[in-house]
C-alpha positions in Angstrom: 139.8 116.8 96.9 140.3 113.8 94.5 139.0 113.5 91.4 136.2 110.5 92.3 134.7 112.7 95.2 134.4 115.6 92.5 132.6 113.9 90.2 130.4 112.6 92.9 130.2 116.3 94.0 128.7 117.6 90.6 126.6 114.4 90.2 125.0 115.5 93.0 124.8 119.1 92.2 123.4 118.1 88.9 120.9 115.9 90.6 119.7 118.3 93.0 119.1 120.8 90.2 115.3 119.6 89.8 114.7 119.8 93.6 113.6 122.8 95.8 112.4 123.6 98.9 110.6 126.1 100.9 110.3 126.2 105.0 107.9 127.9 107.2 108.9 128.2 110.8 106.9 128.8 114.1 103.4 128.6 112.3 100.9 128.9 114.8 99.1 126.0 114.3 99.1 122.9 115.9 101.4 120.0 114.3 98.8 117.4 114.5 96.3 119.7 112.9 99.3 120.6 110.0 99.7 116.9 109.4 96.4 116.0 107.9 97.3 118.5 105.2 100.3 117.6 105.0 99.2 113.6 104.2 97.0 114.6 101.8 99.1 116.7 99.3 102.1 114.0 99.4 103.1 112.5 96.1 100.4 114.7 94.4 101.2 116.6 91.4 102.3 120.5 92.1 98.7 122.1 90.0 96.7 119.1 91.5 98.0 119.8 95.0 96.8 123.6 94.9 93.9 123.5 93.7 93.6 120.6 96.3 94.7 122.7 99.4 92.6 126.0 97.4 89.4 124.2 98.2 90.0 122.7 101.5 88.3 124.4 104.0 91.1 123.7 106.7 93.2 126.9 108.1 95.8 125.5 108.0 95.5 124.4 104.2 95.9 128.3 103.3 99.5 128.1 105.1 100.5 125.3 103.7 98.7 126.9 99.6 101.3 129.9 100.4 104.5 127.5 101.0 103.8 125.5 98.3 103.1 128.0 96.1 107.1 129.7 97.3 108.2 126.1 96.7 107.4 126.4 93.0 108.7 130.0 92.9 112.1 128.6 94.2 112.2 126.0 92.1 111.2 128.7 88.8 114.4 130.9 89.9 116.6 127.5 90.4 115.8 126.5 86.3 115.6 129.5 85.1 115.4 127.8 80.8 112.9 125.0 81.8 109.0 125.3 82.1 106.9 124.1 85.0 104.3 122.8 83.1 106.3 120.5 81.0 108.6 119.1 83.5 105.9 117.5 85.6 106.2 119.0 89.3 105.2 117.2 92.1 105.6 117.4 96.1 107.9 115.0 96.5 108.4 115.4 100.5 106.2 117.6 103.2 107.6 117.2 106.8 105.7 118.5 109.9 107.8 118.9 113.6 107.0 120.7 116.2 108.0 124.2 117.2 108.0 126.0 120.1 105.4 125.7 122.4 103.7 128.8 124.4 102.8 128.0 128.2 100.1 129.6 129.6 97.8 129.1 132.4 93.6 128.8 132.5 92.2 129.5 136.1 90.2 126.2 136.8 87.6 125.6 140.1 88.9 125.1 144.1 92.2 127.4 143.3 93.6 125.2 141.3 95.2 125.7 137.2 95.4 124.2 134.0 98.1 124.2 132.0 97.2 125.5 128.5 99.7 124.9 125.5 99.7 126.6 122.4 101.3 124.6 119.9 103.6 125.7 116.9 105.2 123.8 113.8 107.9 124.1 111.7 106.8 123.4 107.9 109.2 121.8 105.2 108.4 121.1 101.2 110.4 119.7 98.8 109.1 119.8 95.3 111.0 117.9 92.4 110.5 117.0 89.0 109.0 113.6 87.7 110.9 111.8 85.0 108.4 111.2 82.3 109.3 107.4 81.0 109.3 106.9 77.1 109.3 103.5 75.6 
């Protein structure tokens, strides 16, 4: 490895410190449903985003309370010296794709069947720390 990639290598280790993640896979929720929560947290400020997500009377806003919430505790054991309050936590990225999809089938009228499909999501939050500018 030469010496410009390893500098680029810890650059990016350094930068990557203030990030972390959490990820929530085959939630039993529909992704469309997961969405609307997931738009309305996104670019908030980590305290402002809970008690956003504590109030909302969504289901799926209680899933979401619980990953975010593992999101900060990831990021708490990734800087273990620095405090959460000061360094100005926000959710910097929530991404919603589908999971697997259950297939099941609803009697309907003359013999016939509907298809029913139960819909999952995967789940992924990135929280990361907001540079406060001083002039």
């Amino acid at each position: 490895m030469g010496a410009r990639k390893r500098i680029k290598a810890d650059s990016m280790k350094e930068a990557r410190k203030n990030i972390a993640f959490a990820k929530l896979n085959n939630c039993p929720t529909s992704p469309r449903k997961m969405r609307l929560i997931a738009d309305l947290i996104r670019g908030m400020d980590a305290e402002k985003a809970l008690s956003e997500l504590k109030h909302n009377p969504k289901e799926a806003s209680i899933r979401m309370e619980k990953l975010l919430l593992s999101a900060l505790a990831n990021w708490e054991a990734k800087n273990d010296g620095k405090n959460m309050d000061e360094s100005n936590l926000y959710v910097s990225e929530v991404k919603v794709d589908s999971g697997r999809m259950l297939k099941r089938i609803q009697p309907a009228p003359q013999g016939r069947a509907h298809r029913i499909r139960k819909r999952s999501n995967h789940v992924t939050i990135v929280v990361d720390s907001r540079e406060i500018e001083t002039n």
